[in-house]
Structure formats: C-alpha cells, structure tokens
N, C-alpha and C positions, 0 to 999 in steps of 0.2 A: 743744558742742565737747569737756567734758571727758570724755562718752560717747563721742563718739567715737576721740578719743585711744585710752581704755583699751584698746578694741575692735582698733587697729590697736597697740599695744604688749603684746599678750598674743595676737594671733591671726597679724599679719603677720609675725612670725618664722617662724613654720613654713612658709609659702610660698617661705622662700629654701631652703627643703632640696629644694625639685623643682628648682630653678636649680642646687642642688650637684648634685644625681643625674643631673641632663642632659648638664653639664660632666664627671661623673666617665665619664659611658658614653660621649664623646666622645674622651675623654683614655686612659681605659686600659679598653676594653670590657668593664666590669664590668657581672655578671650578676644578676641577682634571686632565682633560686631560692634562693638560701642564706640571704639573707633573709626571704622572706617565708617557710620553714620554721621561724627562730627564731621571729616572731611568729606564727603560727598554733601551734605545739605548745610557749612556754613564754611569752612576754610578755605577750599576750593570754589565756592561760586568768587569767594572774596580774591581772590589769586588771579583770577580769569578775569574779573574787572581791573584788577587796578594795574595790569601786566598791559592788557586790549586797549586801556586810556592812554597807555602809553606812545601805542604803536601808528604810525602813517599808514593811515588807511588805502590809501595807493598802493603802496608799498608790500602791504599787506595782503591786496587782493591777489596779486600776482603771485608773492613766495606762500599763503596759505596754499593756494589752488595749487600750488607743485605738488605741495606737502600732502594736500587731499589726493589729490590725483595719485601721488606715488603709494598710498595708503589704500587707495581704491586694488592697483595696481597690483599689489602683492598679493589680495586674496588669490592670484591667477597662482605664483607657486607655492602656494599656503594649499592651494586642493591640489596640486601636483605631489607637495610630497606627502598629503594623507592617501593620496591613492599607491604611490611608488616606497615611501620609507619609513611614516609612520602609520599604519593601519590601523593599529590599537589605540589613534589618541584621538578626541574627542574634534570633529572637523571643523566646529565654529570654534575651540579654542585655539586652535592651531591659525584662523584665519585672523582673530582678535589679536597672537600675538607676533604674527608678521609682519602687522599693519599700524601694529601701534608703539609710537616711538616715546625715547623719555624723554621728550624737548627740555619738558618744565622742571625737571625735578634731577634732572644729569645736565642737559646742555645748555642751562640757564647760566649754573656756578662752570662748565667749562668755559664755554665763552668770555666770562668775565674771568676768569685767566686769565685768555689769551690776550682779551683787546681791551678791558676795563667796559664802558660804556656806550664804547664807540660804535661797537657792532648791535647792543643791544634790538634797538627797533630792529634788524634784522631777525634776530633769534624768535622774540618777542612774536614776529609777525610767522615763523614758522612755526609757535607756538599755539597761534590761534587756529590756523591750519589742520592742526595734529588735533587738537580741542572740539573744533565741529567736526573732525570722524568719530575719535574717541570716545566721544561721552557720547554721542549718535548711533553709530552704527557699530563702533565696538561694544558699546553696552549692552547693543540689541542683540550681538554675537556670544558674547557672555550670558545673556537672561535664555538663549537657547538652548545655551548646553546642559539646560535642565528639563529636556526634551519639552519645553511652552509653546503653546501654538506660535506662528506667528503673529496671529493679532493679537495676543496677551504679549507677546516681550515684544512687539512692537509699542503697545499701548506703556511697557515700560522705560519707552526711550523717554516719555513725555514728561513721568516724576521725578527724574531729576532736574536739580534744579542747576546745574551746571550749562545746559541748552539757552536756559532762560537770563543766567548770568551773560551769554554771548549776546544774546540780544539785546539786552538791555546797554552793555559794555561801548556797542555799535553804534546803536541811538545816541548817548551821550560824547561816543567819539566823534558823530559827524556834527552835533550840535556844540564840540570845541569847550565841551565840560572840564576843567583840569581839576584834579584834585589839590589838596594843598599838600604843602611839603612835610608836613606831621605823618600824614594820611600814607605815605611814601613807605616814610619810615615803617608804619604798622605794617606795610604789605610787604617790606622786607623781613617783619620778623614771622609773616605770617607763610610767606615764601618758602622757610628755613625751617619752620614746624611743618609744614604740608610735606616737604622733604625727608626727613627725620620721622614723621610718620609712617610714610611709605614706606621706609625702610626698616621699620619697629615690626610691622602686620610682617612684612616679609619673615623677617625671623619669627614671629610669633608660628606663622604657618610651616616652617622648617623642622621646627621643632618637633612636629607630631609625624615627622615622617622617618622612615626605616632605611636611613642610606645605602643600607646594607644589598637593598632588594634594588635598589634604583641604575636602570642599563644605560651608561654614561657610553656608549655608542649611541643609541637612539637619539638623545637629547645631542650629541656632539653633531650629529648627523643633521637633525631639525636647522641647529642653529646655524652650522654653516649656511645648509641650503638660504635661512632666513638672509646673511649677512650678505652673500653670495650676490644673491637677486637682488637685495636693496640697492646695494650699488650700481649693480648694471642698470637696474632700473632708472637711479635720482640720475646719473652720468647721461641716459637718454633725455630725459625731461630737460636738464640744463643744455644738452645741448640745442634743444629744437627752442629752449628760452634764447638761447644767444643766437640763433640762425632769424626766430622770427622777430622777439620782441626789444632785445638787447638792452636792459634796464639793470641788470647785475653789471657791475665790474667783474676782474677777475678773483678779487681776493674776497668777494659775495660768492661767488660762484664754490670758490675755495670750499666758505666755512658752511653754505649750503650740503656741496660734497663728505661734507665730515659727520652729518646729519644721517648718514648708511650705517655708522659705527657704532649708534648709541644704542643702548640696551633697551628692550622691551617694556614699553613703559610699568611703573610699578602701581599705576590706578587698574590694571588688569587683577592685579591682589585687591586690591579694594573694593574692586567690582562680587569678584567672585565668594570674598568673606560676607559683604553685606546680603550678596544674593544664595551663600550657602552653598556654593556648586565649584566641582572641579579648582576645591584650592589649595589642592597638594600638590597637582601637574602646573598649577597658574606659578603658584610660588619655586618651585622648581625652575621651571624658565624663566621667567623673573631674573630670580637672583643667580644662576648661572651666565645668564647674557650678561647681569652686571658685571661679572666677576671677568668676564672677557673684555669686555668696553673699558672697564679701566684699563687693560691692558696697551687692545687695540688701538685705542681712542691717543694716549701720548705719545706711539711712535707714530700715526698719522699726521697729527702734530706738528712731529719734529718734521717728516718728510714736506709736509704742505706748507709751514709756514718757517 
C-alpha cells in the first residue's frame, strides 16, 4: 500500500493537467501551437541534456540499444495491426505510437517512487534510448502522416533541435562536464514543466473531440495489441542481454521489464500539434494508454517488486 501511495502522490498530479487543458480549450479556445514550440525548441532540448549528463555512458549504451532496438521492433506489430485491426488509422501513426514510450515524462517520477535515486542512471539511460528514436524516427513518422515526401519529413528530423541536444549532451558527457548543483535544481523544475505540459496539449486536443463518435473497441484493440507485443518483445531482448552480455542484475532487469507498461509517450501530441496532423487520433491514444499505465503500471509494481 505504501507503494502504491508513492506511485499515485508523485505520478497522479500530472494527470489533472489534461482536466486543466480540457477545461481551458472549453472555456477560452486556447491553442497548442505555442506550446508545443516552447517545448520542442527550448525545454526539452534543456531535459535531454541535463538528464544525458547525468547518465554512465556504458551503462547507457547498452539499456539505450535495448530500448532502440525494442522501439525499432515494434514497428513489426504496429503494420500487423494496420493491416489485420486498424485499417482506417493512419500507418505511420500507428507505427510512432507503438514505438514510442513515456520514459521521461511517466517513468522518470515512477521510478523515483519506487527506488528514490538509486535506479535513476538506469531509467535516465533508457531515456536516452527512447530520445534517439523518438525525436528521430518517430518525428519522421509523425511529419509523414501529412502524406510529405520522404525527403521533406526526413529533412524534418534535422530541425529539431532535440537530435542536436543528444549530441551535444554525449560530447560533454564523455568529456566528464558536470553541471553544478543549482543547474540540477533548474532541470528538476524544468523536468516537471515538460511533464505538465505534455499533459495540458493532451487535454487541450481532447477537448475538440466528439466522444460520442469514438469506437472504444478499435482503440481497446490497438492498445492491447501495443502492450501485448511490448512485452513479449523487451522479455526477448533481456533475455538474450542476460544469456549474452550479463551487465543488468535482476532487479535492472525488473525495472527494465516494467518499461512495456508505460503509456505512449505524450511528445507524439507535441509532435502532431506543432506539425498540425492527425491530433485528435495522436491525443486519443496518448491519453488512453495513460489512463491504463496508471492502472497497469501499480499492480505490476506490487507483483515485481
């Protein structure tokens, strides 16, 4: 019980800012673009660095490449179920929100729940992981489904500047740059706005849609299949980590495995309001898969730990 507490007094705040964002685009038809601009070109590249200075680069090569690789991984049931259960929804959205997990903005604050600081560089380091697809190859899957060639939404992986945050993040981590402890502080409170944000666009974009029309079999259907596969999937990856390279303990392995339960990341809403495309289905999935990950996410919890 006292897991679970933590779990909902550190993660169920943030869910009342798609309630504010609902009510605010109900009340004075406030818009997202302006939003999601500040976090994609200043709060987020600032997140990505001071999270990545944080993280063992070793450490990191290893649980990122899981985390890539199982993000790669999923586009395989992401075109399974546009061809077999969703036909009508847009194929690169559906592969963008398979693939893209909420490390930074869900299982940043679970984590620290569960383990305080302790597991941090773990998460941290799956965070960077999920960051070079995301902002890469999920944005490029987002900038498509406004039917863009591929060399134009390829050419827009390049303007963000979240790519160029990882780079730079890298450089200064292998050159053993630390920030100072003030600096920390700013990136926690900038951590908890990027969070709160996310979750603001979410409701903002809920708001303008007709619940009324929306087949909550399709979407129950998507997201099993999504949660489904995740795990099978990260469960394959760790095991052939512990058969070949054996650098996780068990209770890494653990909170790795718990990394299949978290919801859709919510920069898929940010992506799609900045770039204007498909962000009534983005925000849909979105905050439906949150709405399950809380769920999900504290009796896995209680069972694994």
């Amino acid at each position: 019980m006292e897991l679970l507490q933590e779990l909902l007094n550190k993660v169920l705040p943030l869910y009342g800012f798609i309630l504010i964002g609902f009510f605010a685009k109900k009340r004075w038809q406030l818009g997202s673009k302006w939003i999601s601009k500040i976090l994609l070109y200043l709060l987020i590249p600032l997140l990505i660095i001071e999270n990545m200075l944080q993280a063992e680069l070793s450490e990191s090569a290893v649980v990122g490449s899981i985390i890539f690789v199982l993000a790669l991984a999923m586009n395989i049931p992401a075109i399974i179920c546009k061809r077999f259960v969703a036909k009508d929804f847009n194929g690169s959205l559906l592969k963008g929100s398979f693939s893209y997990y909420n490390i930074g903005w869900f299982g940043i604050p679970v984590v620290m729940a569960l383990f305080g600081n302790e597991q941090m560089p773990l998460i941290i380091s799956a965070y960077v992981g999920n960051v070079f697809y995301g902002d890469t190859i999920g944005y490029y899957l987002i900038s498509r489904t406004k039917g863009l060639p591929v060399k134009e939404a390829a050419k827009n992986v390049f303007r963000i500047p979240a790519l160029y945050a990882c780079i730079i993040a890298v450089l200064l981590n292998l050159f053993s740059v630390n920030l100072p402890q003030r600096a920390e502080l700013i990136g926690d409170v900038v951590g908890w706005t990027v969070s709160a944000s996310g979750m603001f666009i979410i409701g903002l974009t809920l708001a303008d849609i007709n619940f009324q029309q929306i087949r909550l079999w399709n979407f129950a259907k998507i997201l099993g299949l999504r949660y489904i596969s995740g795990a099978v999937l990260l469960v394959l990856l760790l095991c052939l980590e512990k058969q070949f390279m054996q650098i996780l303990d068990d209770d890494k392995s653990k909170l790795m495995g718990l990394i299949a339960s978290f919801p859709i990341a919510a920069n898929l809403v940010v992506f799609a309001s900045f770039l204007e495309t498909e962000k009534k289905n983005s925000a849909l999935l979105v905050g439906i898969s949150s709405i399950i990950s809380l769920v999900l996410v504290p009796i896995l919890c209680l069972l694994l730990f």
